[in-house]
C-alpha positions in Angstrom: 66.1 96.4 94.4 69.8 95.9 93.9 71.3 93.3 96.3 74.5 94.4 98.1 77.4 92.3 99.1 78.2 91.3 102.7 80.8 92.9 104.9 82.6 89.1 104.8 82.7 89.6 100.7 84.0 93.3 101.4 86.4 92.1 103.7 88.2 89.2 101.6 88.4 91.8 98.3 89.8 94.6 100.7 92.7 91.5 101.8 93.1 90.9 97.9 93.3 94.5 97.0 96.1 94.9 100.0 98.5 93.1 97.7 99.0 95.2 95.8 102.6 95.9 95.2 103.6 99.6 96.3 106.9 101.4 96.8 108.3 99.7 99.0 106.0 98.1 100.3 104.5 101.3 102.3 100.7 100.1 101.4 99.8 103.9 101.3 95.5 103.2 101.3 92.8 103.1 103.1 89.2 101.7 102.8 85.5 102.4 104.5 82.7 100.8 104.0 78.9 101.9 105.1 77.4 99.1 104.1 76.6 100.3 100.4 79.6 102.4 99.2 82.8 101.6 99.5 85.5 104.7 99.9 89.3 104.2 98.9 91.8 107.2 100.8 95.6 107.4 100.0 97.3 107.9 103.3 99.3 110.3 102.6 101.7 109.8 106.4 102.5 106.2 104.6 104.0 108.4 101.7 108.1 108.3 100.8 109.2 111.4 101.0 112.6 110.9 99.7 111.7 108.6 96.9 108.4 109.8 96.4 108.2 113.9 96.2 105.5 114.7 94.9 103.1 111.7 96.5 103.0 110.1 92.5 103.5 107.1 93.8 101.4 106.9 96.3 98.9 107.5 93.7 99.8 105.2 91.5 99.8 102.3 94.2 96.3 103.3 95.3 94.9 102.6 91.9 96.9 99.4 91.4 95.4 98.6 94.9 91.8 99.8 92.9 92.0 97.7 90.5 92.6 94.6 92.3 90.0 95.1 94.5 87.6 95.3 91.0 89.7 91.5 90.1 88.1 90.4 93.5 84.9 91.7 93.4 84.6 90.1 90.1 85.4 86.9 91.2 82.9 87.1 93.8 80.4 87.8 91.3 80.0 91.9 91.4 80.5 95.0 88.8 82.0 97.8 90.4 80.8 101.5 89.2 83.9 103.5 90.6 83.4 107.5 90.6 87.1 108.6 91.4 87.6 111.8 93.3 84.3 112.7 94.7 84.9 115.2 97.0 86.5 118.4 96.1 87.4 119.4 99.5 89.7 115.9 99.9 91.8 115.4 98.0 92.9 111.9 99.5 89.6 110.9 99.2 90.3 109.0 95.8 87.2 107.2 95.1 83.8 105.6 95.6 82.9 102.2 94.9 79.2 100.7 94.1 78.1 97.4 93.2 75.8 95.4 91.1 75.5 92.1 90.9 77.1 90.4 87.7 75.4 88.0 85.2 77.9 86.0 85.0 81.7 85.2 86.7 84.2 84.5 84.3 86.7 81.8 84.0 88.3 84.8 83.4 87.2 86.6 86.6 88.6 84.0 88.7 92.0 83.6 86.9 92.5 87.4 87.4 91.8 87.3 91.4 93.7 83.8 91.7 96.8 85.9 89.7 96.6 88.5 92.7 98.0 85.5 95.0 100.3 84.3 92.9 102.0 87.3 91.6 105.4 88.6 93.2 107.7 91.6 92.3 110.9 89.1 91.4 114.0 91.1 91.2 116.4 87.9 89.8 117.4 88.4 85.9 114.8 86.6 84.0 114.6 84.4 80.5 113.2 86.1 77.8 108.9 85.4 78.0 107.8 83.3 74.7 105.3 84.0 72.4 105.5 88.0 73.0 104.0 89.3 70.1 100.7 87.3 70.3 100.7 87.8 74.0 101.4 91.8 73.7 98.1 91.9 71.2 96.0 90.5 73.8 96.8 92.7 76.7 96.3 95.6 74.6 92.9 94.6 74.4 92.5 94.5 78.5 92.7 98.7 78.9 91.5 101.6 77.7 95.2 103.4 76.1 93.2 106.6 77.2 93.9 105.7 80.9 97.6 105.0 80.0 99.9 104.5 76.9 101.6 100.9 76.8 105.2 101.0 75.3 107.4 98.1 74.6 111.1 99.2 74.6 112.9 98.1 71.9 115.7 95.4 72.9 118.8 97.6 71.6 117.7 100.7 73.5 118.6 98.3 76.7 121.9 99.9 77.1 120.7 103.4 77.2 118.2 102.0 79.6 120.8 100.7 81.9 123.1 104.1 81.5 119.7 105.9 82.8 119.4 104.0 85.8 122.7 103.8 86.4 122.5 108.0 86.4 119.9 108.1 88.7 121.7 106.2 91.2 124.6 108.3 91.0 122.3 111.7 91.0 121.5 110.3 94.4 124.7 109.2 95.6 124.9 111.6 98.3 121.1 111.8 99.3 121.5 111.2 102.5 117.8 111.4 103.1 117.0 109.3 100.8 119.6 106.2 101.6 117.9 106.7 104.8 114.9 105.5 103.8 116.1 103.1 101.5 117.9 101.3 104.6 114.8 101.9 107.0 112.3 100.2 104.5 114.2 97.3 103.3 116.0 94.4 104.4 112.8 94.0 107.7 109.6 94.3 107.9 108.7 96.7 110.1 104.5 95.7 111.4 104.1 93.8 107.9 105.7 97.0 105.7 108.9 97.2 103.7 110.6 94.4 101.6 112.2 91.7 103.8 115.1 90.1 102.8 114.4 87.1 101.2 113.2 89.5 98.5 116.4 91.2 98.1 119.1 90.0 95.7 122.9 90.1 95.9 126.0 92.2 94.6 126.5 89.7 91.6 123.0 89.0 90.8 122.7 92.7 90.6 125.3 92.9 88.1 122.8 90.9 85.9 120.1 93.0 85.9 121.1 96.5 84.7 117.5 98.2 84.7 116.7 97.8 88.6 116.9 99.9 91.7 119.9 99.7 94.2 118.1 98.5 97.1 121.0 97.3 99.7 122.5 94.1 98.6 122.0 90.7 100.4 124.4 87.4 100.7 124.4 83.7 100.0 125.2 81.8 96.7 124.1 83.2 93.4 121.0 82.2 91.9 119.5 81.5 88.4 123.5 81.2 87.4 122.0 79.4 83.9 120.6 83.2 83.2 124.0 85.2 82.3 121.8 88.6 81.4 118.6 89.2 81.9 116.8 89.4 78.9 113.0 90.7 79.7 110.5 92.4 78.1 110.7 96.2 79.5 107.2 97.9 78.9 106.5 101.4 80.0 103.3 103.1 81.0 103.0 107.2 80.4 100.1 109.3 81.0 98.8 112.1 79.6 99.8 114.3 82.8 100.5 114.3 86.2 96.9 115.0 87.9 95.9 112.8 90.5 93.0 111.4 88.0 95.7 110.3 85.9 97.8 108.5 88.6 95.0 106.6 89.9 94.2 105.4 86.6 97.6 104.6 85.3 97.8 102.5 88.2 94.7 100.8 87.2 96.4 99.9 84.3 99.4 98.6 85.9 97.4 96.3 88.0 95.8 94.7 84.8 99.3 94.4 83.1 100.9 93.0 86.2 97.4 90.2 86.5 98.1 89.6 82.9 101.4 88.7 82.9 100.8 86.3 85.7 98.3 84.6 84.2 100.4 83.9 81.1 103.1 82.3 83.6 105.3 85.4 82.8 107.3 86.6 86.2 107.3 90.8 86.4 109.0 93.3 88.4 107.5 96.9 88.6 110.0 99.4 88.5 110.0 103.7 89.7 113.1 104.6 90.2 113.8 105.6 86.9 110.9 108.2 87.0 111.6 109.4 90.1 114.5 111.7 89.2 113.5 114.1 85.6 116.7 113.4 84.4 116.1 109.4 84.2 112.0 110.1 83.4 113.4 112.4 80.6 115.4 109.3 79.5 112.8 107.0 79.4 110.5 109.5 77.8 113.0 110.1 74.5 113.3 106.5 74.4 109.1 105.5 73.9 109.4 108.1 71.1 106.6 110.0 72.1 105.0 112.9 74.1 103.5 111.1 77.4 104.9 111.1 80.6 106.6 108.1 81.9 104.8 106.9 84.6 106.4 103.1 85.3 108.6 100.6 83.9 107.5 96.7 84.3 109.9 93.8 83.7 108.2 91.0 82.5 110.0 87.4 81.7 110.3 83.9 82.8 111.3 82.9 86.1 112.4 79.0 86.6 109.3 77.3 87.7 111.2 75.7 90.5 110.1 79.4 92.2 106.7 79.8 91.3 105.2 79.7 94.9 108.1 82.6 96.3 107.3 83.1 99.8 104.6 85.9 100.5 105.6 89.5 101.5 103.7 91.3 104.6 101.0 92.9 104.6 99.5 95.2 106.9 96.2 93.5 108.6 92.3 94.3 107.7 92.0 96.0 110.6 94.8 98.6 109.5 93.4 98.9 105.9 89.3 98.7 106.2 86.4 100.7 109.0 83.5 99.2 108.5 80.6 99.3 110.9 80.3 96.1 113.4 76.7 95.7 111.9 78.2 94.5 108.1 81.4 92.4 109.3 83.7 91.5 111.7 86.4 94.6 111.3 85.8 97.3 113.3 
């Protein structure tokens, strides 16, 4: 008979899965456990309407949250079988997780679910990452390209790059709705959501990363002044289509290239806004040469290791994210 893992195990890989980076920081997922299956919901009321139309990034932040939870689990020595929208009739209902125990944990295992802590979305310019080519062959190898198609930008597309984002923030210029949002959701925290402050850069740091969003700009001196430009790596992930099936799994694979990247002491920043306006997803699209759909762009670089340990941002509490009966843990 196959064991199953506690409600204390469920409950530190449900904290781990929690940070997983999301537009801004809504955190749009829920988890239940019975005891034996564990169910992952998007919530769709923690949704963006503005920024997010059409929920695809909801989606896409569910399966990030996904696959950390699988990083966890396999720390704490467990496979996970996942079968991903079970139920017809629910459509938020996004997947069920089972367990058996593993053979074996990984050095591997543990580096992924200790990369969960340590990873950040830094939005300073960063130094170009070394050893990219020998680095890029090896995270090839950590997906299936079926789930989603990995794309490295070429380095002189850059300006085009930063005339597309550049577009998109003009095309919303005068979205009142979505300013809004933009204003409510960053700069606080609101009950450990949105991006607080410290995580915010300024006017003239902006000015040195061309590719990012326009969140509100915040003060003090200028840091990483010995970076001029920022010279990352820009990858891209595109899908097949836009079903829900392939959201959830494109996230997947932006969780693994995120866990990656930190492992190899590379700094990333995931970045949507490009792909949330067509014109600026049919930019990106032209420039990966191919058919797919952009999905996400990731930043990945080197940071100054003076900030390795950046200051956490909030996350909702277990009790907000997991219902599990009193009988297999502490959460109710």
């Amino acid at each position: 008979m196959n064991q199953l893992p506690t409600g204390e195990t469920i409950e530190k890989a449900v904290l781990l899965a929690g940070r997983a980076p999301s537009l801004h920081n809504s955190q749009p997922w829920h988890w239940t456990f019975d005891g034996q299956v564990l169910r992952l919901f998007a919530v769709p009321e923690r949704r963006l309407p503005a920024a997010d139309k059409s929920g695809r990034q909801m989606l896409i932040s569910c399966g990030i949250a996904l696959n950390h939870l699988h990083a966890a689990m396999a720390a704490a020595g467990w496979r996970i079988l996942v079968a991903r929208f079970p139920d017809p009739n629910r459509p938020d209902h996004l997947a069920n997780v089972t367990f058996q125990t593993a053979q074996i944990v990984t050095d591997g295992d543990r580096a992924r679910a200790d990369a969960i802590l340590q990873r950040h979305t830094d939005r300073l310019p960063f130094a170009a990452p070394s050893d990219w080519p020998d680095f890029e062959s090896v995270l090839r190898t950590t997906f299936d390209p079926a789930d989603a198609a990995l794309d490295v930008l070429r380095d002189d597309s850059r300006p085009a790059l930063a005339r597309a984002s550049e577009m998109t923030a003009s095309l919303r210029r005068y979205d009142s709705e979505y300013h809004a949002e933009l204003q409510w959701w960053t700069g606080h925290t609101v009950a450990d959501t949105g991006v607080p402050r410290q995580a915010l850069i300024s006017s003239e740091e902006r000015q040195r990363v061309t590719v990012g969003r326009q969140f509100p700009t915040t003060s003090g001196s200028p840091r990483r002044g010995e970076i001029t430009d920022d010279h990352s790596v820009i990858l891209v992930l595109s899908t097949d289509g836009d079903t829900p099936d392939d959201l959830v799994r494109c996230g997947e694979v932006l969780s693994t290239v995120l866990l990656e990247c930190t492992i190899a002491g590379f700094a990333t920043c995931p970045l949507t806004h490009l792909t949330e306006v067509p014109l600026g997803r049919a930019a990106v699209r032209e420039l990966t040469g191919h058919s797919g759909l952009p999905q996400a762009l990731i930043r990945v670089g080197i940071a100054p290791e003076t900030e390795k340990n950046a200051p956490a941002t909030p996350r909702r509490p277990l009790t907000e994210i997991l219902d599990m009966p009193a009988s297999t843990g502490k959460t109710k």
